[in-house]
PyMOL commands that place a pseudoatom at each C-alpha (Angstrom):
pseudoatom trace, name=CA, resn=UNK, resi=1, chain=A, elem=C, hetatm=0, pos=[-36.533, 21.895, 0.481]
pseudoatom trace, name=CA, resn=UNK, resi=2, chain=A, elem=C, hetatm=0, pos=[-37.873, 18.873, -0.546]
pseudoatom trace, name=CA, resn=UNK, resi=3, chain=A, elem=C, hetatm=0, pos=[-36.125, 18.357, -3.658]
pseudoatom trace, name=CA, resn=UNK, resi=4, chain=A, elem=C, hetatm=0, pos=[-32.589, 19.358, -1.728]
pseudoatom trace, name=CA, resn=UNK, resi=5, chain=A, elem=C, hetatm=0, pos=[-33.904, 16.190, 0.335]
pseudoatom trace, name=CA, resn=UNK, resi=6, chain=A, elem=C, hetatm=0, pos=[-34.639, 14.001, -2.480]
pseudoatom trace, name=CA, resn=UNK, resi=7, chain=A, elem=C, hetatm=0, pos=[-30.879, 14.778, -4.102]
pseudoatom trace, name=CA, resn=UNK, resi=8, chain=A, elem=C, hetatm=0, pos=[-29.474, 14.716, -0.958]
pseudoatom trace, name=CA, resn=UNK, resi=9, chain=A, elem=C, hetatm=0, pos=[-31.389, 10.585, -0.038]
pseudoatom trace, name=CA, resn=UNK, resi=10, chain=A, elem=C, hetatm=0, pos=[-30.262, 9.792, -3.958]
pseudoatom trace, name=CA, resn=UNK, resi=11, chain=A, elem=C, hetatm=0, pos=[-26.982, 11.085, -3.719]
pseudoatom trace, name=CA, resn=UNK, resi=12, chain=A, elem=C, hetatm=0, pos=[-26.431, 8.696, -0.320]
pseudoatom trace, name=CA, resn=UNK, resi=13, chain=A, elem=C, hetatm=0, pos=[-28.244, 5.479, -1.978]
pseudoatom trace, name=CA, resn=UNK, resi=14, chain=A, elem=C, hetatm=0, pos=[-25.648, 5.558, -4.303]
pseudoatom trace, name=CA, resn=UNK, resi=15, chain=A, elem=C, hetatm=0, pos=[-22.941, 5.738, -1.902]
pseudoatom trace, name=CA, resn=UNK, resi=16, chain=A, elem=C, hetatm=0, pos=[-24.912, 2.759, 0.083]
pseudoatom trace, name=CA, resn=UNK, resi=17, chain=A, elem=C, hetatm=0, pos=[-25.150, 0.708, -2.911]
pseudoatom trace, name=CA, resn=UNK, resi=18, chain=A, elem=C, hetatm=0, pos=[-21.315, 1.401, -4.067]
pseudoatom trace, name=CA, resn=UNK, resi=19, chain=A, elem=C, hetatm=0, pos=[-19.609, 0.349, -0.671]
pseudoatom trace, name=CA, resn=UNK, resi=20, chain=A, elem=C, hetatm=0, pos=[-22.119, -2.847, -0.579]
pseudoatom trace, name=CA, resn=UNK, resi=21, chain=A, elem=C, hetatm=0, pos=[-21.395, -3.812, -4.199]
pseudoatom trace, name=CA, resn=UNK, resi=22, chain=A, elem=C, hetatm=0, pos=[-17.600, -3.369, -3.064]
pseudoatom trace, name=CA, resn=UNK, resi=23, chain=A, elem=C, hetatm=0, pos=[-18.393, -5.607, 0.275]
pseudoatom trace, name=CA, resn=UNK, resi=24, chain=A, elem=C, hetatm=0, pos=[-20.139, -7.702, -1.761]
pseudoatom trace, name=CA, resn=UNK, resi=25, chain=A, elem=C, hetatm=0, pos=[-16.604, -7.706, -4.303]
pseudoatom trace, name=CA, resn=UNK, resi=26, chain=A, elem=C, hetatm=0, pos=[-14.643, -8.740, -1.250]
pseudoatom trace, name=CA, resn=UNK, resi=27, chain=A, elem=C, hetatm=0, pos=[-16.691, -11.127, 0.385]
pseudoatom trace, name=CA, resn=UNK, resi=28, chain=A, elem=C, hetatm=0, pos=[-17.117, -13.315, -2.807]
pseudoatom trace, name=CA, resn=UNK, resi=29, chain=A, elem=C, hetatm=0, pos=[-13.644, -13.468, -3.828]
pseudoatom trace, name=CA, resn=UNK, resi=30, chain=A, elem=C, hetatm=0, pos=[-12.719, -14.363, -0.028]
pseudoatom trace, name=CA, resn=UNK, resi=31, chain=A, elem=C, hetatm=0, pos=[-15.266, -17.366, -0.873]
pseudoatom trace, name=CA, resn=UNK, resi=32, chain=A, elem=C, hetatm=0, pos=[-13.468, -18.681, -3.834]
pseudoatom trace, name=CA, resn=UNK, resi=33, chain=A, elem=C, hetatm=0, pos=[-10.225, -18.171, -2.038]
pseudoatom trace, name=CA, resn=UNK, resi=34, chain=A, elem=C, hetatm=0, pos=[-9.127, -15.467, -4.083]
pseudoatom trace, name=CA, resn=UNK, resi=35, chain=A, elem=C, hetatm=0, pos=[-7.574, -17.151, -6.724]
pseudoatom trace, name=CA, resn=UNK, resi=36, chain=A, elem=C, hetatm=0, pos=[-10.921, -18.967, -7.773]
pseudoatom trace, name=CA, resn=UNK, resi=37, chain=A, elem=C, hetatm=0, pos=[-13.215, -16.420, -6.330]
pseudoatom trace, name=CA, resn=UNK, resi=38, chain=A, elem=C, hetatm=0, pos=[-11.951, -13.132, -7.754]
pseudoatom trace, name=CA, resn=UNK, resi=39, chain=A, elem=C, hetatm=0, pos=[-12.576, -13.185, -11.713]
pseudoatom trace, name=CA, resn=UNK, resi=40, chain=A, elem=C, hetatm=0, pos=[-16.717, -14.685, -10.597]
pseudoatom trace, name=CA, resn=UNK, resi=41, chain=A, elem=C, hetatm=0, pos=[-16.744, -11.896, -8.435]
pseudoatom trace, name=CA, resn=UNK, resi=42, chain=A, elem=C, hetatm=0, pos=[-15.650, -9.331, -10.872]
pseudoatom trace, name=CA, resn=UNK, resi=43, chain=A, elem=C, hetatm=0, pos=[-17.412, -10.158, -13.549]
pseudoatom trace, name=CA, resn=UNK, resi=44, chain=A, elem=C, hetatm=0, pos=[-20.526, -10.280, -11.048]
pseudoatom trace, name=CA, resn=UNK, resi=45, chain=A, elem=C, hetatm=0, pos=[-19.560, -6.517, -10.563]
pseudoatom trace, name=CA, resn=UNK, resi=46, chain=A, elem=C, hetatm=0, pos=[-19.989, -5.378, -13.594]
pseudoatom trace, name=CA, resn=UNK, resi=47, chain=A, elem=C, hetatm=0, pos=[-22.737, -7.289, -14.868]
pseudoatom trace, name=CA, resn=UNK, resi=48, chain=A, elem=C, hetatm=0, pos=[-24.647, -5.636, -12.005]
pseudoatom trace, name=CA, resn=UNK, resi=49, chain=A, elem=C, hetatm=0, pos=[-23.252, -1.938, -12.853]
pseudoatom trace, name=CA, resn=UNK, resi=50, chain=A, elem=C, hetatm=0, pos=[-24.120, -3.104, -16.664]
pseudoatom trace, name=CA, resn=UNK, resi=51, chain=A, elem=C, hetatm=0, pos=[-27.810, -3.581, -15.482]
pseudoatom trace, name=CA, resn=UNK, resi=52, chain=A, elem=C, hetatm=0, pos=[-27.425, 0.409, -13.446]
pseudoatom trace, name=CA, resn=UNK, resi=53, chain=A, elem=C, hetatm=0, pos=[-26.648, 2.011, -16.460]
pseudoatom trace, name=CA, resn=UNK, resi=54, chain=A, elem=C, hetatm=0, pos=[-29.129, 0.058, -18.408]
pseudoatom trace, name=CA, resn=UNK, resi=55, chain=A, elem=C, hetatm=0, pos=[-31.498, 1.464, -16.397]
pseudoatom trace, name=CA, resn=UNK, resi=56, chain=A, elem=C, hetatm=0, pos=[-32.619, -1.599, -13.740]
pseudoatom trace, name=CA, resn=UNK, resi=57, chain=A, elem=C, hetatm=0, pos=[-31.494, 0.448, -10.539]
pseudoatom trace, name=CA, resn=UNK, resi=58, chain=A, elem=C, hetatm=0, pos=[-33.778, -1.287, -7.797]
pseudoatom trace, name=CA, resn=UNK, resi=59, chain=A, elem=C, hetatm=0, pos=[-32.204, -5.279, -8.190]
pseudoatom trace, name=CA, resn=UNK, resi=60, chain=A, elem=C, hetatm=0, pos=[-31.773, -6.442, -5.363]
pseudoatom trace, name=CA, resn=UNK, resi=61, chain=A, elem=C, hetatm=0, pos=[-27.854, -6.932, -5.267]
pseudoatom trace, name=CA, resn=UNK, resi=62, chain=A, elem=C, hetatm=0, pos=[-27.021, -10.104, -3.098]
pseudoatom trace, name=CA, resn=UNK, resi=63, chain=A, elem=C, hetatm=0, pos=[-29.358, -12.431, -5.416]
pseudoatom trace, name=CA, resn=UNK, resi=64, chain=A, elem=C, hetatm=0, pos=[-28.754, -10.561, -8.359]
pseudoatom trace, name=CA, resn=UNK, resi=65, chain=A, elem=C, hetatm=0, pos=[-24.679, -10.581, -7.585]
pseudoatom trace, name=CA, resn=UNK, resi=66, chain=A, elem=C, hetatm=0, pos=[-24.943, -14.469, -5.969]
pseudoatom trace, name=CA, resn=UNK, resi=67, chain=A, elem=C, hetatm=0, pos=[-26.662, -15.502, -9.548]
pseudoatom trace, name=CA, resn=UNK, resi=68, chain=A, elem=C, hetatm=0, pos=[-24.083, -13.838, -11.793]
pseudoatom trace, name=CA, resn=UNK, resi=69, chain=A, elem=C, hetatm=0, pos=[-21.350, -15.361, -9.092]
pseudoatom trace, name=CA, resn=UNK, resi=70, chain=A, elem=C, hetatm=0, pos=[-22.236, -18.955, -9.401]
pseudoatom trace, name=CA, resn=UNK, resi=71, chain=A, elem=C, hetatm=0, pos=[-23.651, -18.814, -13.249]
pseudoatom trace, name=CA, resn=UNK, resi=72, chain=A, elem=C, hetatm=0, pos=[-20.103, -17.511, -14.355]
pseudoatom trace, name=CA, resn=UNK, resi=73, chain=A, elem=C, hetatm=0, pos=[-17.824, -19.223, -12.055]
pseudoatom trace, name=CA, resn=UNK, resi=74, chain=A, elem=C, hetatm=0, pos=[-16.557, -21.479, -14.872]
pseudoatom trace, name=CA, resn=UNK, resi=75, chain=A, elem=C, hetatm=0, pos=[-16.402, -19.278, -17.950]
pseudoatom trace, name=CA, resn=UNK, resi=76, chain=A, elem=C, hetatm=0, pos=[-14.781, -16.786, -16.029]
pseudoatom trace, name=CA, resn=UNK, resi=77, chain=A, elem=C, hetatm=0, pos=[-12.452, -18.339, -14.103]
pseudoatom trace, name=CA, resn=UNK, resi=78, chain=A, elem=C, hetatm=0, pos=[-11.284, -19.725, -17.537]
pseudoatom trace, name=CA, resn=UNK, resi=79, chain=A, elem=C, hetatm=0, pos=[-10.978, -17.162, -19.093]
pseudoatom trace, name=CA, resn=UNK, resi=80, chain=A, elem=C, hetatm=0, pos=[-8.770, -15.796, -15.950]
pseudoatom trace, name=CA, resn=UNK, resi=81, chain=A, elem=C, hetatm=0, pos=[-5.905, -18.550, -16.704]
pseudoatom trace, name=CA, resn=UNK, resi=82, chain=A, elem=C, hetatm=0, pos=[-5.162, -16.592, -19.358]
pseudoatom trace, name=CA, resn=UNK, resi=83, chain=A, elem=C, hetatm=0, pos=[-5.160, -13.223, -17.426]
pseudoatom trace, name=CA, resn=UNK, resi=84, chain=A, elem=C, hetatm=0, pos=[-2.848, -14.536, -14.754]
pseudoatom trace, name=CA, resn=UNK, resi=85, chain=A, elem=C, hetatm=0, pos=[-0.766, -15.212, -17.520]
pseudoatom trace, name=CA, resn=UNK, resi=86, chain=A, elem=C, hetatm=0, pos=[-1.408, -12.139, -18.647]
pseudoatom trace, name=CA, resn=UNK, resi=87, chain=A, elem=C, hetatm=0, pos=[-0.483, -10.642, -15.257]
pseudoatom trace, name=CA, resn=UNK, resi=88, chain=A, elem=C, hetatm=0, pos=[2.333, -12.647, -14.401]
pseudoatom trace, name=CA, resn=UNK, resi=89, chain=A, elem=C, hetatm=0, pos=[4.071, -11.561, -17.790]
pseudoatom trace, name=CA, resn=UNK, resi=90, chain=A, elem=C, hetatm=0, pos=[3.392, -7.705, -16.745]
pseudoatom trace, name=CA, resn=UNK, resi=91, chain=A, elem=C, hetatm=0, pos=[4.954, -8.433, -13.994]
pseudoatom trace, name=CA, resn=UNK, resi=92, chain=A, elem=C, hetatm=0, pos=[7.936, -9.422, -15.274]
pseudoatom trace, name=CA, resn=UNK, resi=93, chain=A, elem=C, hetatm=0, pos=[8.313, -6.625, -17.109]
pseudoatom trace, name=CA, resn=UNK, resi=94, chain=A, elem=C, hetatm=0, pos=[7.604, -4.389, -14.319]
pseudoatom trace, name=CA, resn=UNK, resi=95, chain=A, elem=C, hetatm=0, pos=[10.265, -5.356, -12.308]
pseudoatom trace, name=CA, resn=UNK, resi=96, chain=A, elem=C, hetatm=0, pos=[12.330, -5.701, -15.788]
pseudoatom trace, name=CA, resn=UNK, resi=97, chain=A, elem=C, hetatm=0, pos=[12.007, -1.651, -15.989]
pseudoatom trace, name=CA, resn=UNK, resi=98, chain=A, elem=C, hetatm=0, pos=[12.268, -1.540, -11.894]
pseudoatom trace, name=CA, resn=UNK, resi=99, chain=A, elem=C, hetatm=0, pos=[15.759, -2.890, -11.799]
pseudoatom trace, name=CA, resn=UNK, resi=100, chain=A, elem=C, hetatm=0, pos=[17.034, -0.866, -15.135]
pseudoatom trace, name=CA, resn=UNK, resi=101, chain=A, elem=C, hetatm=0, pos=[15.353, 2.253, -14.873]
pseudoatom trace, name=CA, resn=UNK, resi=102, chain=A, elem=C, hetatm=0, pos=[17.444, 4.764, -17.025]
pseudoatom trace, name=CA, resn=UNK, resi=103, chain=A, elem=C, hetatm=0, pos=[19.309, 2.537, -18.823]
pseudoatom trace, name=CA, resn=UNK, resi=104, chain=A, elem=C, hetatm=0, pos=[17.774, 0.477, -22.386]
pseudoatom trace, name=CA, resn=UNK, resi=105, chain=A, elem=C, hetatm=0, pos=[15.334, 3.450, -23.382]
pseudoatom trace, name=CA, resn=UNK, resi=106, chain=A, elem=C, hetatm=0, pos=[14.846, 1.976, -26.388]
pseudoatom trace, name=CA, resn=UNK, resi=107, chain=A, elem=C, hetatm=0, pos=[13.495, -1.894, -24.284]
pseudoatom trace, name=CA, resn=UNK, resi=108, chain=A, elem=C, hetatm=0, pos=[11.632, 0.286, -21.888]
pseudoatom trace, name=CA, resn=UNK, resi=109, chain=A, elem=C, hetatm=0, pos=[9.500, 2.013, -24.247]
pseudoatom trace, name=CA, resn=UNK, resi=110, chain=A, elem=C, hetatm=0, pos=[7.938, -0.851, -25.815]
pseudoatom trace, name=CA, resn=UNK, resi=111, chain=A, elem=C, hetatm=0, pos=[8.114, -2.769, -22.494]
pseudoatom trace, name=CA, resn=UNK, resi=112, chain=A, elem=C, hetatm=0, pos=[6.091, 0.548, -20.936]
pseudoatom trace, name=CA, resn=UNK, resi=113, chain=A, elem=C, hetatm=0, pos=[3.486, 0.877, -24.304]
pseudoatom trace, name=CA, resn=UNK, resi=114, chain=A, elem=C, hetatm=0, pos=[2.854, -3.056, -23.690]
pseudoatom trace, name=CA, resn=UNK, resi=115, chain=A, elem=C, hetatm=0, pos=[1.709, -2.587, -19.859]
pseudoatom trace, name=CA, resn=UNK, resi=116, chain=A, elem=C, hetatm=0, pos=[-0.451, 0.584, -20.815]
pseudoatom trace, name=CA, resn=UNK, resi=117, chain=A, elem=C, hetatm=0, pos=[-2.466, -2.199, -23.968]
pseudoatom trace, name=CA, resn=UNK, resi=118, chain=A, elem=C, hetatm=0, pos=[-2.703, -4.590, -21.269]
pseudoatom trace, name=CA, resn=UNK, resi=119, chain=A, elem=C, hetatm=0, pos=[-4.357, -2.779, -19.255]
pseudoatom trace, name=CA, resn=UNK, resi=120, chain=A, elem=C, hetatm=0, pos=[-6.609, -1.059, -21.662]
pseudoatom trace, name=CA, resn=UNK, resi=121, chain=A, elem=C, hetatm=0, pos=[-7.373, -4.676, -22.665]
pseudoatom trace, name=CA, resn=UNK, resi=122, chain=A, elem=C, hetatm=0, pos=[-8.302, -6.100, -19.470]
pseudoatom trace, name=CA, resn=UNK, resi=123, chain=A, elem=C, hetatm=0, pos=[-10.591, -3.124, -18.695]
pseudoatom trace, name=CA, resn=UNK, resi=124, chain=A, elem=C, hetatm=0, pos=[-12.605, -3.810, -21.821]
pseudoatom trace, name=CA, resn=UNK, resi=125, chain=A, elem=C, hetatm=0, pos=[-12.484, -7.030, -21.448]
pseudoatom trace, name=CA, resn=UNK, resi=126, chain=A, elem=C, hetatm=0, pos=[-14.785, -7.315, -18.263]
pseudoatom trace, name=CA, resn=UNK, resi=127, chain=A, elem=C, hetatm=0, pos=[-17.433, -5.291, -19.735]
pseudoatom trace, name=CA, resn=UNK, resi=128, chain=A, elem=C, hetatm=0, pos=[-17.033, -7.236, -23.104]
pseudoatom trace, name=CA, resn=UNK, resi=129, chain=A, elem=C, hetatm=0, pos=[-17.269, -10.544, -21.146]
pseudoatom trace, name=CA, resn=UNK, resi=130, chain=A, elem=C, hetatm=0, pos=[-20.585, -9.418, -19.079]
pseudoatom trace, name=CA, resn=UNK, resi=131, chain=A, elem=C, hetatm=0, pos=[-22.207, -7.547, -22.492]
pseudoatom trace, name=CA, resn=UNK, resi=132, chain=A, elem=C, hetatm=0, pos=[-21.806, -10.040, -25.212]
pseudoatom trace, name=CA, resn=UNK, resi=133, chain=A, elem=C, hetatm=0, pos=[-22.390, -14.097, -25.463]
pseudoatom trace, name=CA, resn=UNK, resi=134, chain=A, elem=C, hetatm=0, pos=[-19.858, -15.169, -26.415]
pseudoatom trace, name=CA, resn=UNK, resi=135, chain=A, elem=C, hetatm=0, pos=[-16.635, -18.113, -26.582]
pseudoatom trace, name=CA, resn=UNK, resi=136, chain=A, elem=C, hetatm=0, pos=[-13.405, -16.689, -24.889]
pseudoatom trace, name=CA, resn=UNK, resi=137, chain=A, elem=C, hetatm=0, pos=[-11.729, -16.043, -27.662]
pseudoatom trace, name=CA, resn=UNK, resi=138, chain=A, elem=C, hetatm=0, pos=[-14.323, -13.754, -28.989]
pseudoatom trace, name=CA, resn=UNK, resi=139, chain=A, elem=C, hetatm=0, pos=[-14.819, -11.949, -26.218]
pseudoatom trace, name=CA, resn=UNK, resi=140, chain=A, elem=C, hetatm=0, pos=[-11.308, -10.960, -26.082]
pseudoatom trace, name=CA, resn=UNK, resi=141, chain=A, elem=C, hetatm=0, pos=[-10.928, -10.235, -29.491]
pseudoatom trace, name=CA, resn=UNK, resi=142, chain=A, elem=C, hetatm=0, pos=[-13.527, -7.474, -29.753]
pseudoatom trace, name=CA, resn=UNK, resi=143, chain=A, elem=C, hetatm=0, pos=[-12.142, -6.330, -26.274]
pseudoatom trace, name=CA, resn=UNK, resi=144, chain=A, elem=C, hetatm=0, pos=[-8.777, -5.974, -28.479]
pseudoatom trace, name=CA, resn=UNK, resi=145, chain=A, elem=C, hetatm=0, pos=[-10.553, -4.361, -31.121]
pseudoatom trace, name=CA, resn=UNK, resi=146, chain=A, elem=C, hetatm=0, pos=[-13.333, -1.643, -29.679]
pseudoatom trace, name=CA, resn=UNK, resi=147, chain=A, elem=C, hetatm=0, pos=[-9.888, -0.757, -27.656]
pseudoatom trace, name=CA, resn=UNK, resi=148, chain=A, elem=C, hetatm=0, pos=[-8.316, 0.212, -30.746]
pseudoatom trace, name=CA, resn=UNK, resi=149, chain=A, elem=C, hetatm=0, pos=[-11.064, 1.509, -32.812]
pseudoatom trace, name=CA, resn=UNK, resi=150, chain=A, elem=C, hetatm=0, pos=[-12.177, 4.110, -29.613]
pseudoatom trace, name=CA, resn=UNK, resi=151, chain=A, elem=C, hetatm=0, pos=[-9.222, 5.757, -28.987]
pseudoatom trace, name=CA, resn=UNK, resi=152, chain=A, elem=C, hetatm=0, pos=[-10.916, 8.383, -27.129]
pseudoatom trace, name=CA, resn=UNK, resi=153, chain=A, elem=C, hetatm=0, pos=[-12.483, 5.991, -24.943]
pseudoatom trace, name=CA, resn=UNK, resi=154, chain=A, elem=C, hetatm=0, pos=[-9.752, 4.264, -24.270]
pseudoatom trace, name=CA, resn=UNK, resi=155, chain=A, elem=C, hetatm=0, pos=[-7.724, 7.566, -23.329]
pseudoatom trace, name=CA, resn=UNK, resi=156, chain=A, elem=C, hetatm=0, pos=[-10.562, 8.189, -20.970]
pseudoatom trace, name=CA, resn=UNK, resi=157, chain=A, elem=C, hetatm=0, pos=[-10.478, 5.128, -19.452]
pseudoatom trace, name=CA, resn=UNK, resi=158, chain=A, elem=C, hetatm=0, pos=[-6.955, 5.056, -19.008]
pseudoatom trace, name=CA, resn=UNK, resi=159, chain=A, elem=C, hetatm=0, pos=[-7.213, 8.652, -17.565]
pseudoatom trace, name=CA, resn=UNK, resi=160, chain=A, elem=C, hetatm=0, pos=[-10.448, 7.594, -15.321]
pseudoatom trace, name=CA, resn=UNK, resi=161, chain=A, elem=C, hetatm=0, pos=[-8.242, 4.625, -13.977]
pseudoatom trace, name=CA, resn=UNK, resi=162, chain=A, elem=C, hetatm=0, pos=[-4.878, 6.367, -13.285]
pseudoatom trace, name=CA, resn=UNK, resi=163, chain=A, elem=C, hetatm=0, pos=[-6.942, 9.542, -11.939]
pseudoatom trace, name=CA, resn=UNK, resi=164, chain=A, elem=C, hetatm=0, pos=[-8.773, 6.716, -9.165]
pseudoatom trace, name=CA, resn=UNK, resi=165, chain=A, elem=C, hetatm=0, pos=[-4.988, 5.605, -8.450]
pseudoatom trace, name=CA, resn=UNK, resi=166, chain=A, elem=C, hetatm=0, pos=[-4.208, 9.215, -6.916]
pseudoatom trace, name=CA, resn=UNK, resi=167, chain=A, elem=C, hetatm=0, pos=[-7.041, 9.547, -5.091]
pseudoatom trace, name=CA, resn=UNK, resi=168, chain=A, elem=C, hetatm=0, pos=[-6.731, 6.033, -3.147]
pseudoatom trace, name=CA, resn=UNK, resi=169, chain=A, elem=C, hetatm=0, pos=[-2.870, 6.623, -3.730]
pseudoatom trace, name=CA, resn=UNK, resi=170, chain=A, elem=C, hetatm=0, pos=[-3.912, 9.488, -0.760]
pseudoatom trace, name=CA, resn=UNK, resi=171, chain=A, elem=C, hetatm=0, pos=[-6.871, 8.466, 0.793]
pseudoatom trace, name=CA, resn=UNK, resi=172, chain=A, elem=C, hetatm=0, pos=[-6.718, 4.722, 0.951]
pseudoatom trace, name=CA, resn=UNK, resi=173, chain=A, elem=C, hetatm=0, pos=[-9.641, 4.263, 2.585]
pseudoatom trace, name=CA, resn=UNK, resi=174, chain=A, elem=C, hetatm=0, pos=[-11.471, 5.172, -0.768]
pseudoatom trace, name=CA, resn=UNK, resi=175, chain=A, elem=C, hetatm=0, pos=[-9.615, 2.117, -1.900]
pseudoatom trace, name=CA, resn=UNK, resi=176, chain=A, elem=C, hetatm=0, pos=[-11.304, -0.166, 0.737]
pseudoatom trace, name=CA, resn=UNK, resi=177, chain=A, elem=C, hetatm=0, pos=[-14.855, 1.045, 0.814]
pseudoatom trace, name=CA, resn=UNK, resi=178, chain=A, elem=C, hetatm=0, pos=[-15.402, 2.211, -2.888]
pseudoatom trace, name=CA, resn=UNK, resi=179, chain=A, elem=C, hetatm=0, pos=[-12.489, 1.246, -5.246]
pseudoatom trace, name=CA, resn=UNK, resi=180, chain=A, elem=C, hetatm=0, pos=[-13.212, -1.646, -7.145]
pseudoatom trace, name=CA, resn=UNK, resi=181, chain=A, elem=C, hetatm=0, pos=[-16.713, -0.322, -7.853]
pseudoatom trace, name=CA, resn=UNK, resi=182, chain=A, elem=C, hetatm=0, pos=[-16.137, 2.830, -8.703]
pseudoatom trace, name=CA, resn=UNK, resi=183, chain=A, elem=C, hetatm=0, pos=[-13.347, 1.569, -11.067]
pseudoatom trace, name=CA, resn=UNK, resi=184, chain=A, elem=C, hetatm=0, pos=[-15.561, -1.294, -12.190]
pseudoatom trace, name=CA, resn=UNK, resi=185, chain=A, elem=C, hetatm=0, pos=[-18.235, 1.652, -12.762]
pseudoatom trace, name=CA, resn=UNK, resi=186, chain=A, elem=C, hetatm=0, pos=[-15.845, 4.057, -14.783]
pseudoatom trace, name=CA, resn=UNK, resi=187, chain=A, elem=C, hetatm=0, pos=[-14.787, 1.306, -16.984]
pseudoatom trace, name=CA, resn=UNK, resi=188, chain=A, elem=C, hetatm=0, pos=[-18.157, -0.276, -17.746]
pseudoatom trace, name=CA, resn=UNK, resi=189, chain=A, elem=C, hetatm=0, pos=[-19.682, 3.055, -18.650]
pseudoatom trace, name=CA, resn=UNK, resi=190, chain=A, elem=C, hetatm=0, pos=[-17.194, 4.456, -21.093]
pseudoatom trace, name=CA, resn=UNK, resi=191, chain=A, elem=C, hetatm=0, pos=[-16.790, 0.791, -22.395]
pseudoatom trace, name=CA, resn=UNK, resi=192, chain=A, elem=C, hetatm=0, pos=[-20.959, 0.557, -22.835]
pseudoatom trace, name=CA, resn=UNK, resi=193, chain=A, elem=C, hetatm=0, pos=[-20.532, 3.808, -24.621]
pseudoatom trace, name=CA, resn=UNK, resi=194, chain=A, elem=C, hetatm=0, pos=[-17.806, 2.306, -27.173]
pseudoatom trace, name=CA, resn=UNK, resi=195, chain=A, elem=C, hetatm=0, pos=[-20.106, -0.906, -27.536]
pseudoatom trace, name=CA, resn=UNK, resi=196, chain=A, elem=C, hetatm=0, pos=[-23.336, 1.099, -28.457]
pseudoatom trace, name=CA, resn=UNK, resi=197, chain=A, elem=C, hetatm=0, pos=[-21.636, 3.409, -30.959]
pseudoatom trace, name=CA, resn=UNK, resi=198, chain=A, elem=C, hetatm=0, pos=[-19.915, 0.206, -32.742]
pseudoatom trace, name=CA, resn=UNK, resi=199, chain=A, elem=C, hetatm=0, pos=[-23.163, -1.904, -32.439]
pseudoatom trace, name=CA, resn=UNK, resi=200, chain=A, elem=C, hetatm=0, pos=[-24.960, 1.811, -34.172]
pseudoatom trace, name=CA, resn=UNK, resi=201, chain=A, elem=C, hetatm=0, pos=[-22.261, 1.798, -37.089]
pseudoatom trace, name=CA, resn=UNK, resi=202, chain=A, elem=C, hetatm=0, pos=[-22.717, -1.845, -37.612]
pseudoatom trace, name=CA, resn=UNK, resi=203, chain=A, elem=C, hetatm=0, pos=[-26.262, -2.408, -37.691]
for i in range(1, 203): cmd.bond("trace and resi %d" % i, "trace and resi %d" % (i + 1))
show_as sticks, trace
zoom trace
């Protein structure tokens, strides 16, 4: 009985500490006015998931998350110019294929492949950003690469990702109270993974 217990009080700290980390998520970009506040905040997220699977489960989250917040407000708001660029040219070509679905296969294909690498690539490149010290330009570059060099863990991901899409697709209150950080949590564990096998074949 007592172990049942003990799962039972683990199994809702985690959900505690998921919905605050996701409060947390929203409160912080709110206080950078979401343009300025959301790429701190993020990258805030998953250095603190970083530390979970790392093993350094009892930090406190507000300081720890206020500390990565204000240390990488900067770097990572420069570094997300060049995602809104990033963004604004997938959405382009969104609304590109929106307004000529079934007509130019052969534009939509590579059009569709590009928005699938874009998103692989921004989903490594949080974790990258948060798990090695390095300029901008680095950072994205072995974001670009460990996504092409792990193809299996960047099918997972992309599975992971689109699989968290149907579930807040029909219960959207998931969304709210859980789906950054569990999203942010999917991607910074398989990601981990693909750093710690390349960091084994390399060393």
């Amino acid at each position: 009985m007592n172990e049942i217990s003990t799962v039972v009080y683990r199994i809702f700290e985690w959900i505690t500490r998921f919905a605050y980390l996701q409060l947390l998520w929203i409160l912080f970009s709110l206080v950078g006015g979401i343009i300025l506040g959301f790429f701190p905040a993020t990258v805030a997220m998953f250095a603190i998931i970083r530390k979970w699977l790392r093993g350094n489960k009892d930090i406190s989250l507000f300081p720890t998350f206020w500390n990565f917040y204000k240390n990488e407000f900067r770097k990572s708001n420069q570094l997300g110019l060049i995602l809104y660029l990033l963004i604004f040219i997938i959405g382009i070509d969104f609304i590109y294929l929106h307004e000529n679905s079934g007509q130019l296969t052969w534009v939509q294909a590579p059009l569709f492949a590009f928005m699938l690498l874009s998103l692989l690539f921004v989903s490594y490149l949080f974790p990258a950003f948060v798990h090695f010290e390095l300029n901008h330009f680095s950072i994205m570059k072995h974001a670009f690469f460990i996504m092409l060099v792990h193809p299996l863990h960047s099918l997972l991901m992309l599975l992971s990702l689109l699989s968290l899409l149907v579930i807040v697709y029909y219960v959207p209150a998931f969304g709210f109270i859980f789906g950054a950080s569990s999203s942010a949590f999917m991607t910074m564990s398989l990601a981990l993974h693909a750093f710690n096998k390349l960091q084994k074949k390399t060393s």
